[in-house]
Structures are given as structure tokens and as C-alpha cells.
MARZAMI-788396 format. One line per 10 residues: their letters; for each residue z, x, y of N, C-alpha, C, O. Coordinates in steps of 0.05 Angstrom, whole numbers, always signed. Layout:
<atoms>
a> Z X Y Z X Y Z X Y Z X Y ~ ...
</atoms>
This chain:
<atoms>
xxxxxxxxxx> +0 +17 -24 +0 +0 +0 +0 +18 +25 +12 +39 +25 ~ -13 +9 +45 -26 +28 +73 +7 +7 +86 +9 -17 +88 ~ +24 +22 +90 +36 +4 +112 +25 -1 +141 +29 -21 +154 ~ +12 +19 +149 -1 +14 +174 -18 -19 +173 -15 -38 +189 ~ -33 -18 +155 -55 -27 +148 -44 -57 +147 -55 -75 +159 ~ -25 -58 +135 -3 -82 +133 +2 -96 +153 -3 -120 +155 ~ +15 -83 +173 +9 -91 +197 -6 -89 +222 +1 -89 +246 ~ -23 -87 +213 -40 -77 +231 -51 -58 +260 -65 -60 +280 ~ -37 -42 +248 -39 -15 +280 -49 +7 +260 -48 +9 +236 ~ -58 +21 +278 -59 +46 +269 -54 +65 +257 -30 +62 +263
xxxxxxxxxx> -53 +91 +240 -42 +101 +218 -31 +120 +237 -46 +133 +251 ~ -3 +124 +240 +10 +140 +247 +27 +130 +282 +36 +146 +299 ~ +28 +101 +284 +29 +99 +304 +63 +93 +301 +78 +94 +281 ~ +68 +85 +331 +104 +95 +340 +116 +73 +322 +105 +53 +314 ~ +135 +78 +319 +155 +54 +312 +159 +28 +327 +158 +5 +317 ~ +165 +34 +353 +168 +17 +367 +138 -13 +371 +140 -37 +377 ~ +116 +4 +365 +87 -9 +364 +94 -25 +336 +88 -49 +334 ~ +111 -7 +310 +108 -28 +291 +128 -50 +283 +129 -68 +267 ~ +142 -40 +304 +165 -56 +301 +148 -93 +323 +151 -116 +314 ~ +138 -88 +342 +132 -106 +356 +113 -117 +335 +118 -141 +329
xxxxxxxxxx> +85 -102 +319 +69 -118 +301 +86 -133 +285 +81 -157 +284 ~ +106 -123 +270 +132 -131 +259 +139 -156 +260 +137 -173 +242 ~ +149 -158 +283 +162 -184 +303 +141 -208 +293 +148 -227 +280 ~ +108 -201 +305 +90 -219 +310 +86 -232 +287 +85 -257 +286 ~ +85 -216 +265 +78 -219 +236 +97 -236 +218 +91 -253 +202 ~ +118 -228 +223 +145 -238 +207 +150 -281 +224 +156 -303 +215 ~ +143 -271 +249 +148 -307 +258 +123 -315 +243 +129 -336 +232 ~ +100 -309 +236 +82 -328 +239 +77 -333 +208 +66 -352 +199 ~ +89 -308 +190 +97 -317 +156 +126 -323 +151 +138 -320 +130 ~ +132 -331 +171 +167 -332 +161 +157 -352 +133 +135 -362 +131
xxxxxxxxxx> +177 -355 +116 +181 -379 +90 +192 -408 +110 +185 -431 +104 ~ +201 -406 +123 +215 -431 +133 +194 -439 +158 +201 -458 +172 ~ +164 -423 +166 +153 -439 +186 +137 -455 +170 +139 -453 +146 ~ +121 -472 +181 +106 -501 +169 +83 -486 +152 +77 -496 +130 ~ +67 -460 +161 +48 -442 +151 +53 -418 +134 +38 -403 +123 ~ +79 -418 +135 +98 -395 +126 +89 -390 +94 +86 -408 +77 ~ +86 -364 +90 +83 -348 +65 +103 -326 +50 +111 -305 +59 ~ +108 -336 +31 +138 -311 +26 +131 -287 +21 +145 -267 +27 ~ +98 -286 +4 +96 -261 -9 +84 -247 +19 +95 -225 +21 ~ +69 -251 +36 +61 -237 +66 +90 -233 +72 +94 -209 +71
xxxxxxxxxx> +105 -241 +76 +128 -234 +94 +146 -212 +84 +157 -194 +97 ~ +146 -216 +56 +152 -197 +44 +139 -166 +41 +148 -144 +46 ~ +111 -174 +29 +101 -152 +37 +96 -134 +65 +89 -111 +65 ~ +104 -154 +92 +100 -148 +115 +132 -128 +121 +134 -109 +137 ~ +148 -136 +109 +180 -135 +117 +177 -98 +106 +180 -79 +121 ~ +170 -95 +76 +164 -83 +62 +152 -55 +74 +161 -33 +67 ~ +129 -58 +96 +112 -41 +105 +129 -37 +132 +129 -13 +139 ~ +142 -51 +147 +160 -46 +168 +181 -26 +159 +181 -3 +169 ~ +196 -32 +142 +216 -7 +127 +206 +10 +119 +220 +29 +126 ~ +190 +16 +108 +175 +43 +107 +167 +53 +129 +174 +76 +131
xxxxxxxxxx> +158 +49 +141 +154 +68 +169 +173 +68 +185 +177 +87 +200 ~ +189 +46 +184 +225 +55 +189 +232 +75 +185 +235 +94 +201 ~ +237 +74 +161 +248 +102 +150 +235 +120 +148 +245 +142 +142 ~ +210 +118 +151 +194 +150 +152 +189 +150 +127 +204 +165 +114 ~ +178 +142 +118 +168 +133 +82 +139 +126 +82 +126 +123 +61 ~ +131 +123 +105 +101 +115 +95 +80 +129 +103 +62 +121 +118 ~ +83 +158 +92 +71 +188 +108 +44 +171 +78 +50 +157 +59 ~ +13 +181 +89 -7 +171 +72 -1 +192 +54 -6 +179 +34 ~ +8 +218 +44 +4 +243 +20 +29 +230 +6 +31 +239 -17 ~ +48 +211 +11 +70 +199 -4 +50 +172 -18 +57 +163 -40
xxxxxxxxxx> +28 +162 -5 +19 +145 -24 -4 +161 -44 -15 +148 -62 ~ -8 +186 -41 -34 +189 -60 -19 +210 -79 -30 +222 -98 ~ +10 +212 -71 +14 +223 -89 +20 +225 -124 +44 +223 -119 ~ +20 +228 -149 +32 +212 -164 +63 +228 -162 +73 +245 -148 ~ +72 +206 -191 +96 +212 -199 +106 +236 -204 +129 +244 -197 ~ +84 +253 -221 +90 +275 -232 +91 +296 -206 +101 +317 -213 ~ +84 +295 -181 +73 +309 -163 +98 +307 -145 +106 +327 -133 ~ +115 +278 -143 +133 +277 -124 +155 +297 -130 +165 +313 -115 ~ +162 +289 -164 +180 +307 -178 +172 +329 -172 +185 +335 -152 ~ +152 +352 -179 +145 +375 -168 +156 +378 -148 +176 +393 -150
xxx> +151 +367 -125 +156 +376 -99 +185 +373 -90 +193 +380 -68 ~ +202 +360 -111 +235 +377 -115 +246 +398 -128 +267 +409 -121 ~ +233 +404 -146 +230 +424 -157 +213 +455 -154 +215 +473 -171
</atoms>
């Protein structure tokens, strides 16, 4: 999953930009609005915490499993 892509900005853009796509995204799939979708909101909520936390560098998605381990080792 591209979190950028998720919400729609740019790959590498500020927090603050995804936090506002964030905002837009989350009212308009809330589960409780009349149009509301759980699995978008989720997946939207999903792609916000990752670039929260600094988790959604693109070499963390192409990486595999065996590769992450490596790179503690």
C-alpha cells in the first residue's frame, strides 16, 4: 500500500499536508456518515499512521521480509 497514494498527496509530502488530506478523507468515509465506508476509512486511517510515524518510507514497501530482517542484522 502507497500511503501517499491513499490519500492523496504526494510521495514524500509533510505531515501536516497529510494530516489535513486525513481530516478530508476520514469525514467523508466516516462509518456513521449516510455515504460512509468502513473499509476506506480504515484503510485511509491506516495510511495516515504510517506516515505518522514515519513508516511509510517507499524502500519499507518494496522491501521483503527476509530483507527487513537483514537490515537488523
Amino acid at each position: 500500500m502507497n500511503a501517499w497514494k491513499v490519500l492523496g498527496i504526494e510521495e514524500g509530502a509533510s505531515k501536516e499536508k497529510a494530516k489535513k488530506a486525513y481530516r478530508k478523507l476520514s469525514k467523508k468515509h466516516h462509518p456513521d456518515m449516510p455515504d460512509g465506508d468502513s473499509k476506506k476509512f480504515d484503510k485511509i486511517t491506516k495510511a495516515y499512521k504510517m506516515i505518522k510515524n514515519g513508516t511509510a518510507t517507499q524502500s519499507a514497501f518494496n522491501q521483503s521480509s527476509e530483507d527487513i530482517f537483514n537490515n537488523f542484522f
